[in-house]
C-alpha positions in Angstrom: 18.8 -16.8 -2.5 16.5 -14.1 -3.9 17.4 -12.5 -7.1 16.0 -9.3 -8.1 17.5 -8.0 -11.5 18.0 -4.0 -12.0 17.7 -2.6 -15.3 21.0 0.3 -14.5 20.4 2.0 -18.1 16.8 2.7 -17.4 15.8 6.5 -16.4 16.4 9.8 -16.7 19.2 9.9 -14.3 20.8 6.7 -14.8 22.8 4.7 -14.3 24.7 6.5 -11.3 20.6 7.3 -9.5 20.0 3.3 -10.4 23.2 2.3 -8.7 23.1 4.9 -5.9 19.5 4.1 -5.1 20.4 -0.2 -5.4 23.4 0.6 -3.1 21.1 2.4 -0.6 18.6 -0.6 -0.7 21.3 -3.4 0.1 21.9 -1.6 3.2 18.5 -3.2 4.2 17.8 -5.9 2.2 18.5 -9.0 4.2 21.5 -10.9 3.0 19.9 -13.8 0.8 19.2 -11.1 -1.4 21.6 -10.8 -4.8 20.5 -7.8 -6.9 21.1 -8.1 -10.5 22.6 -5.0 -11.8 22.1 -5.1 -16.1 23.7 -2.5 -17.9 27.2 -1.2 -18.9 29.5 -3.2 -17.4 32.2 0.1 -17.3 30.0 2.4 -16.5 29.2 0.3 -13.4 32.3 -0.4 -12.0 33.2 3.2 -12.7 30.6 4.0 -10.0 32.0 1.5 -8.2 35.5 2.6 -8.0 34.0 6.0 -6.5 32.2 3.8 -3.3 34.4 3.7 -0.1 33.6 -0.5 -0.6 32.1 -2.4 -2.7 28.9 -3.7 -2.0 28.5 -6.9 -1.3 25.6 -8.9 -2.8 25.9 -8.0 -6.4 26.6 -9.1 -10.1 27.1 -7.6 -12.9 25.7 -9.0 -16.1 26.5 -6.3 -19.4 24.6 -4.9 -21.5 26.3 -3.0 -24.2 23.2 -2.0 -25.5 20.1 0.6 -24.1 16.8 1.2 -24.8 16.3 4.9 -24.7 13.1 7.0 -23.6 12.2 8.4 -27.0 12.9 4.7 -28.6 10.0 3.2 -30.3 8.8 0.3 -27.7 8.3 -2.5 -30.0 11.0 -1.6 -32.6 13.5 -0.9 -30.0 12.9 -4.6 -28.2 13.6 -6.0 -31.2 17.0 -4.2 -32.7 18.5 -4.3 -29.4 18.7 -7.3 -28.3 21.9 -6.9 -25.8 20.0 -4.1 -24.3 19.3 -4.3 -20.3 15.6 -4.6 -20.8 15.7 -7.4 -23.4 18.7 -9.1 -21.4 16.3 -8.7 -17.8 13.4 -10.4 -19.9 15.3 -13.1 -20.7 16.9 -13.4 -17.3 13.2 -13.4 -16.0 12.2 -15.8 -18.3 14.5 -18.0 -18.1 14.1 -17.7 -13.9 17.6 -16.8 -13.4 16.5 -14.2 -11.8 12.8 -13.8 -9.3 11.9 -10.1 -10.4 12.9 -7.1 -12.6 12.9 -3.7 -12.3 13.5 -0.9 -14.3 12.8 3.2 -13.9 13.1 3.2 -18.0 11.1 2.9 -21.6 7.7 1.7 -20.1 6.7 0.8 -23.7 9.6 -1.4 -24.1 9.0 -3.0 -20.3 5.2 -3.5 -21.4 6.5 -5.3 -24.7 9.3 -7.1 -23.2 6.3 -8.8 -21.0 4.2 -9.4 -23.6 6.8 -11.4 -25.8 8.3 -12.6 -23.2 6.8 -13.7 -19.9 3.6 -13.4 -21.4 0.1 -13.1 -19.3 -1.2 -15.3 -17.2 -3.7 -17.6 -18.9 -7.4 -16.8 -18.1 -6.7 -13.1 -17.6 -7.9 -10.6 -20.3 -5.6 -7.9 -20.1 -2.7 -6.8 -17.3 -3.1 -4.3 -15.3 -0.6 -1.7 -13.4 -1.2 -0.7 -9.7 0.1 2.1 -8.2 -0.8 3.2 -4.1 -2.4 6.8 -3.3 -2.4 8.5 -0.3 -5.3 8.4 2.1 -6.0 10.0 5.4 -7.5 7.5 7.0 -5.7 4.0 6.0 -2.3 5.5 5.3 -2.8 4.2 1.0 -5.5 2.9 -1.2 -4.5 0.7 -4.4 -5.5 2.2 -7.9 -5.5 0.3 -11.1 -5.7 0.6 -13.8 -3.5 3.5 -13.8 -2.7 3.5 -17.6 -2.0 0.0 -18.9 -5.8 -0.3 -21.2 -7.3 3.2 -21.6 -10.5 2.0 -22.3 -10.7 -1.7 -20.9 -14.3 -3.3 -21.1 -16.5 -4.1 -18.0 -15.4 -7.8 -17.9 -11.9 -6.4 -17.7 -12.4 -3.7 -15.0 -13.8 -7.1 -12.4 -10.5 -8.7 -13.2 -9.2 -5.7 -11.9 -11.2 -6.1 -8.7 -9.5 -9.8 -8.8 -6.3 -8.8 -9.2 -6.2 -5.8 -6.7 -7.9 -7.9 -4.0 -5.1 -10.2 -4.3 -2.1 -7.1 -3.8 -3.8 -6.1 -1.1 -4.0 -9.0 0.3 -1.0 -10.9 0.5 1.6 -8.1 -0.2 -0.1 -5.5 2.6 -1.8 -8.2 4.6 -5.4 -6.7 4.4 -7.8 -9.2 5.3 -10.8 -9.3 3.2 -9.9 -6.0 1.3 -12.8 -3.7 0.4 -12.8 -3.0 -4.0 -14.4 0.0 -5.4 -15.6 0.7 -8.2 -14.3 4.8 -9.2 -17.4 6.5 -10.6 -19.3 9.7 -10.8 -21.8 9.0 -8.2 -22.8 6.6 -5.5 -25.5 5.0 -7.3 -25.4 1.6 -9.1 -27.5 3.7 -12.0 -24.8 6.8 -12.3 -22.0 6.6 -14.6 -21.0 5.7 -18.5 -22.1 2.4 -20.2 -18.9 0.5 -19.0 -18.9 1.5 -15.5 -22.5 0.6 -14.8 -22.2 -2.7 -16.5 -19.0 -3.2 -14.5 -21.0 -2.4 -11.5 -23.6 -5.0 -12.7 -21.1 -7.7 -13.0 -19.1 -6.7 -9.6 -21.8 -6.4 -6.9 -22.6 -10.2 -7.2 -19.1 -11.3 -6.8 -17.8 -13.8 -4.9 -14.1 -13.3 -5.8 -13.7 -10.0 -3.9 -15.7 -8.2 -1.2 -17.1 -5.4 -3.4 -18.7 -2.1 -1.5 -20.1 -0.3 -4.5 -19.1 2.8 -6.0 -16.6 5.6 -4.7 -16.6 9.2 -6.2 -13.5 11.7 -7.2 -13.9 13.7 -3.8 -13.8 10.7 -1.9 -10.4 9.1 -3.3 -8.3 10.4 -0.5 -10.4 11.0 2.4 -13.0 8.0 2.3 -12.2 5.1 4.8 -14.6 2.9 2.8 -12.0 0.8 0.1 -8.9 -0.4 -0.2 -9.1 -1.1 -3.8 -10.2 1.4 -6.3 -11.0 0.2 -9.5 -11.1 2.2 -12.9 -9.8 2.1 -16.7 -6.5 3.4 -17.1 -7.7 6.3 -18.6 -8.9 7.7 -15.5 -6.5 6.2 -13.2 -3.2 7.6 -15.3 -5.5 10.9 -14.9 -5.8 10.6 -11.3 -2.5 9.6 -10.4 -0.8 12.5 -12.7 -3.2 14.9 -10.8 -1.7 13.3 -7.8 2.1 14.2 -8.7 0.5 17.7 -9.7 -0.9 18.3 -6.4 2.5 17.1 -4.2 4.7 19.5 -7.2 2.0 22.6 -6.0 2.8 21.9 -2.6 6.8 21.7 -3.1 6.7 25.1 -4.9 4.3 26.9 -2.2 6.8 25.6 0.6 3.7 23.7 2.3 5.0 21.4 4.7 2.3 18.5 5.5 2.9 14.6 6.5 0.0 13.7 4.7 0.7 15.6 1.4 4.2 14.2 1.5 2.8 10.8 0.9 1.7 12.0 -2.4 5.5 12.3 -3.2 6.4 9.7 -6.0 9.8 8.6 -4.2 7.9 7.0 -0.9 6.1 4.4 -3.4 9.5 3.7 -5.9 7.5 1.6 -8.3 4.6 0.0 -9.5 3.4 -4.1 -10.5 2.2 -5.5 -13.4 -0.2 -7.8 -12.2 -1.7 -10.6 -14.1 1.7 -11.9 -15.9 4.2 -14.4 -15.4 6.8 -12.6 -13.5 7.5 -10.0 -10.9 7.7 -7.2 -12.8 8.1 -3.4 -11.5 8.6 -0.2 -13.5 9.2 2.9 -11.6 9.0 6.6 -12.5 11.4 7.7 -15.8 12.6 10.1 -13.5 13.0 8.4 -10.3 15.9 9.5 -7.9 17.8 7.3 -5.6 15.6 7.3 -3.0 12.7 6.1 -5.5 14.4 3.2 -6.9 15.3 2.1 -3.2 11.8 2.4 -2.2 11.3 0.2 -5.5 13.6 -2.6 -4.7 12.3 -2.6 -1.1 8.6 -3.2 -2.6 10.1 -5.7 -4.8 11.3 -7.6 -2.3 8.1 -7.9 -0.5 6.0 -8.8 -3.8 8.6 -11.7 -4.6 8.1 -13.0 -0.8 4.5 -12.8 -0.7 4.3 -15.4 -3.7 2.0 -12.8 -5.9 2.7 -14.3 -9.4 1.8 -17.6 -8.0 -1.1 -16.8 -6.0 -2.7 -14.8 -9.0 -2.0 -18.1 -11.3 -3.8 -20.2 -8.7 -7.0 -17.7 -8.6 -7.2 -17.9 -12.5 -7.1 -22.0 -12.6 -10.3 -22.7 -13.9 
């Protein structure tokens, strides 16, 4: 049986968008799959007294505490300990249960990892992915997208590592093609960092690296299917991203491809490089993003990815 825990208290909308979008999910989740709901105990079986039928393939562990957005990450982990994050950390560490996810504080989620799971030995810092759209192989995997601002070159190649290994065995790209984002196509063009990251990736042997990739290119370039970059740039790129889809919704433009820059279709993004399957989605995901989440969950925790990062960092 696969357990995947569900922070309910986490997210602008929860905990009935959490339980709507969970209840969604189990509609196709296959049935050795238990979801974990932690939260309020009565504010979950409220919800569930308004379901024709209670869904099957659940449990209820309570929280009586929350994490709120506007809580102080580190203080808030540590004066709430019956809070649902705190409790799915534990859960997670303990392996009661195979992954957590949570649409709330991402400051607290990024704590609760550190003290808790903690990060894979031999890998300098975690990293988040998130997918963008691209016209010609459907998505393209970005990180970092805002975990370490201004990580160092040595860093950024880990990145290449650790995006390789996504794409690899959780969307079953053979032999996936890393980038490195920059301002030109050049190995000489860019800042200090990104042409010494360039210097340290075009050698490797750990991922099939194909050189640099500039801004214009990002969505319309067949040439990667990982894009690597500090998360400075890639929380930058991703919020321009949401910008551009928010533009569209407001001009009435109807467009498959722009739709696929709609938050809700990806639900929620790994932390890759720690113990643990964890995923934090959008503060203000909807149902139909923390569905999308749980689904993606399920794949990450089938493909093995914790494991098979662990393995490539044995030195």
């Amino acid at each position: 049986m696969i357990r995947i825990g569900l922070d309910v208290m986490g997210g602008d909308f929860a905990p009935d968008a959490i339980l709507g979008g969970a209840f969604s999910a189990l509609k196709e989740l296959p049935e050795d799959v238990m979801l974990v709901l932690v939260g309020d105990e009565k504010a979950i079986e409220e919800y569930l007294k308004r379901c024709p039928s209670k869904p099957k393939n659940i449990e209820i562990i309570h929280s009586p505490e929350t994490i709120e957005m506007g809580d102080h990450p580190t203080k808030a982990f540590s004066k709430k300990p019956q809070s649902s994050i705190v409790i799915g950390f534990r859960l997670l560490e303990e392996e009661k249960i195979d992954a957590f996810a949570s649409a709330g504080n991402t400051g607290a989620m990024l704590v609760g990892t550190t003290m808790t799971i903690r990060t894979i030995p031999g890998i300098i810092r975690p990293t988040i992915a998130a997918t963008i759209p691209n016209i010609h192989t459907g998505q393209t995997i970005l990180l970092d997208v805002g975990l370490t601002p201004d990580a160092k070159p040595d860093v950024m190649y880990q990145y290449g590592v650790l995006g390789s290994l996504y794409a690899h065995y959780v969307f079953k790209i053979d032999n996936p093609r890393v980038a490195l984002l920059n301002i030109g196509s050049e190995p000489t063009k860019g800042n200090l960092v990104t042409r010494s990251a360039y210097e340290m990736m075009k050698d490797s042997r750990d991922f099939n690296f194909v050189g640099n990739i500039e801004g214009n290119n990002l969505f319309i370039s067949d040439k990667a299917d990982v894009i690597v970059c500090d998360g400075f740039v890639g929380n930058i790129v991703l919020k321009e991203g949401e910008a551009l889809y928010s533009i569209a919704r407001s001009r009435n433009l109807q467009d498959d491809f722009l739709e696929k820059f709609n938050f809700e279709n990806y639900g929620g993004t790994p932390i890759l490089g720690v113990n643990g399957n964890v995923i934090i989605a959008h503060g203000i995901s909807n149902e139909k993003a923390i569905r999308t989440m749980l689904l993606h969950t399920l794949e990450i925790v089938k493909a093995g990815l914790t494991e098979k990062i662990i393995k490539a960092f044995e030195y």
